[in-house]
N, C-alpha and C positions, 0 to 999 in steps of 0.2 A: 446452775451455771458454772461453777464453780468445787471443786471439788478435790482435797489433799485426801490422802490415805497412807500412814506410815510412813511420811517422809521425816528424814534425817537428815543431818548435812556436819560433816566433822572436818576439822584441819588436824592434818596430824594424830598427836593424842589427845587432842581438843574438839569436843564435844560442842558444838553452839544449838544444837537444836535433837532432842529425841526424836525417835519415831511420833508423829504427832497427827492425828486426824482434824481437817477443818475443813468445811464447806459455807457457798454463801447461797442464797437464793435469787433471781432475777429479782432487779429493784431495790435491793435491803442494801444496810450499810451495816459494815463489820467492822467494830477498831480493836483492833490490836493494844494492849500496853503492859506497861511494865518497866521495873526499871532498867537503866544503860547496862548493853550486854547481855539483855535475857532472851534473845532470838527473833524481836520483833523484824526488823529489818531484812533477816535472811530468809526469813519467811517470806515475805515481800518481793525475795531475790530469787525464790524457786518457784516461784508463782510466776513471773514474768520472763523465767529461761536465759537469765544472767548468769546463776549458778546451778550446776546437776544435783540433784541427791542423791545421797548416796544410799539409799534405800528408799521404797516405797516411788507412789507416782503422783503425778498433779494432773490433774483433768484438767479440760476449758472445752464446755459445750460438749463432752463425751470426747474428746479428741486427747490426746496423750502430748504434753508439752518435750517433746521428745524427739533430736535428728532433724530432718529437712522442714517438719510441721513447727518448728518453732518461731522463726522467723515471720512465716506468714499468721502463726497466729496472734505472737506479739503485734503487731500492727493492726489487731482487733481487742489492744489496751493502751489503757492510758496511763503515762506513770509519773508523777511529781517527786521530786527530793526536796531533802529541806532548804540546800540554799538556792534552788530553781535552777542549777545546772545552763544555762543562757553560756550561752557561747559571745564570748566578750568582743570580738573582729565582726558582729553581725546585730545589725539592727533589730527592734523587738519585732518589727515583721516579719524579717527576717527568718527572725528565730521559730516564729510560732507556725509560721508557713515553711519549716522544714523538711517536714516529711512530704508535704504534699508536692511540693515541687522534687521532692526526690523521685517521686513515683510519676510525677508526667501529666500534672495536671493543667489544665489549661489555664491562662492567667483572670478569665471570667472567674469559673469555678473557683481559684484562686482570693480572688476577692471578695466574691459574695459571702465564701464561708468567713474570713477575714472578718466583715463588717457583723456579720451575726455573732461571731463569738466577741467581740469589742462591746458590742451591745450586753452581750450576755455576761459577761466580766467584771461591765462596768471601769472598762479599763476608757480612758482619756484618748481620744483617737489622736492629738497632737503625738503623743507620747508612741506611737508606731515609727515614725522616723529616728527614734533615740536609742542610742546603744545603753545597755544593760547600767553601764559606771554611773549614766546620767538621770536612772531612775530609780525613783524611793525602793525601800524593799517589797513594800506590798506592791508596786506596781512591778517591780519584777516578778512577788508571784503570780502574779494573773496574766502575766505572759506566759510564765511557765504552764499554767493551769488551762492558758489557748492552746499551748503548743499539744498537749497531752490530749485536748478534747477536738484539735484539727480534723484527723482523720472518723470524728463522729463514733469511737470505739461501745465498746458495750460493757467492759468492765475498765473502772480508772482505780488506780494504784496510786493512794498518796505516802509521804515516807517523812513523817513532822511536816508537811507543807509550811506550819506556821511559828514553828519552834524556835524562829530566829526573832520574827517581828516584837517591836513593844508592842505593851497590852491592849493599847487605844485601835492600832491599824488589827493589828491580833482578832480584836472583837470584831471591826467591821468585816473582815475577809471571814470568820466564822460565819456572821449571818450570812453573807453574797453566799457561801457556798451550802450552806443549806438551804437556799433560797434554790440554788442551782442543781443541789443536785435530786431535789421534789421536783423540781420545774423537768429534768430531761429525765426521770427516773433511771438512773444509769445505777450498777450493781459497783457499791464501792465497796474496799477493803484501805481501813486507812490506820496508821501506827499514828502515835503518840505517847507521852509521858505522862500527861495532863488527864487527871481522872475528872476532871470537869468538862474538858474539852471531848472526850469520851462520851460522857453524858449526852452532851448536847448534841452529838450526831449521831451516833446508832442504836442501831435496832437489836444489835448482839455486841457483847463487850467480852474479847478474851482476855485475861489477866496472867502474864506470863511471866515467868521466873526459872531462870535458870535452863532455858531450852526448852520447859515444859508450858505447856498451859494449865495452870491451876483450875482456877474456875473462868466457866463461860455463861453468862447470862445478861438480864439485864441490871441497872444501877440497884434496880430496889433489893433484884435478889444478890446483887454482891453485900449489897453494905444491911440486909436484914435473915441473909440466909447464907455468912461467908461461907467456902469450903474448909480455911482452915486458919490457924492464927497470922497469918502473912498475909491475906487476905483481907483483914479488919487491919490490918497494921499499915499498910499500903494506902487503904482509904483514911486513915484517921491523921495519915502523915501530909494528907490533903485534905484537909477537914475545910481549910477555908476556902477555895475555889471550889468545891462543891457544897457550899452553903446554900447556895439557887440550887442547886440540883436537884438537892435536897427537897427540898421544899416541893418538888415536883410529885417526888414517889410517895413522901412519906404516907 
């Protein structure tokens, strides 16, 4: 579905990402990590045609993210950020039926998807009438996470969706959405810091530093087959959030 081939991306004489190959498969979830500043995010941002590369290309469905096709193909993704980006002047229905009412949809269509993705969220349906200021954080990301899954997309884009919340709403929003994202089988590519958090949601783990992708596999083979001493060092510096994890592969 998905598909990078030597892409780069530089400011200046500033490097944030090599030439770097990544592809996802229909259905699969890919996370991204590493630590702050190693490319995870602009990876994310040349994937979704917010910024160009400056070498190499980004497929979606064989299609080149590139000139007039970008536009329409973005609106065949979904893309979360970490503090859910909720436009503050608009309600969380508002917010999450944005696009769709950009594009002309009838107020039926309008609602029925509404009330399935509320259901599907597990968002509070009082909580539709409330602006952004007046609801908890997790309930703003599951606005943000309707808003992104409104148009029914085929690939969603998360960017820390969770890296703000404490660990209690943290843990519940990780089950909801691996609950969510088995239940629609949607092709995720999702960034975080969190090598636990990593764990527990994909099927491919890239571990990035410095612009590059070090190693890509899954938990077992990072933390029983690293690629190099940054790689064991990374994981052992999160020894304790991946203690369950642990326990999964060993």
């Amino acid at each position: 579905m998905l598909r990078l081939s030597g892409v780069s991306k530089s400011y200046g004489k500033q490097t944030v990402l090599h030439p770097t190959d990544l592809s996802a498969d229909a259905g699969t979830t890919r996370v991204l990590i590493g630590p702050s500043g190693c490319g995870k995010s602009t990876l994310l941002r040349l994937i979704i045609g917010l910024i160009v590369p400056d070498t190499g290309t980004v497929l979606f469905e064989d299609q080149q993210m590139t000139g007039d096709k970008v536009v329409e193909l973005r609106r065949r993704m979904g893309y979360v950020i970490q503090d859910g980006g909720l436009f503050p002047h608009l309600t969380a229905e508002r917010n999450a039926t944005l696009m769709a009412r950009y594009l002309g949809w009838d107020e039926n269509r309008v609602s029925k998807r509404l009330s399935e993705l509320t259901d599907l969220t597990h968002l509070p349906a009082d909580s539709l009438s409330r602006y952004p200021a007046q609801l908890s954080g997790g309930q703003q990301q599951r606005v943000s996470l309707m808003r992104a899954l409104m148009l029914d997309p085929e690939l969603l884009l998360l960017d820390e969706p969770l890296g703000a919340l404490d660990p209690m709403i943290r843990a519940e929003l990780q089950s909801d959405l691996r609950e969510i994202f088995q239940s629609l089988g949607k092709t995720v590519v999702m960034v975080t810091h969190d090598i636990g958090e990593a764990a527990y949601f994909a099927d491919n783990i890239d571990l990035m530093r410095g612009g590059r992708i070090v190693q890509s596999g899954t938990l077992a083979e990072l933390v029983h087959q690293p690629a190099d001493d940054f790689v064991t060092s990374f994981i052992n510096a999160q020894r304790s959030p991946l203690e369950s994890a642990l326990g999964d592969v060993s």
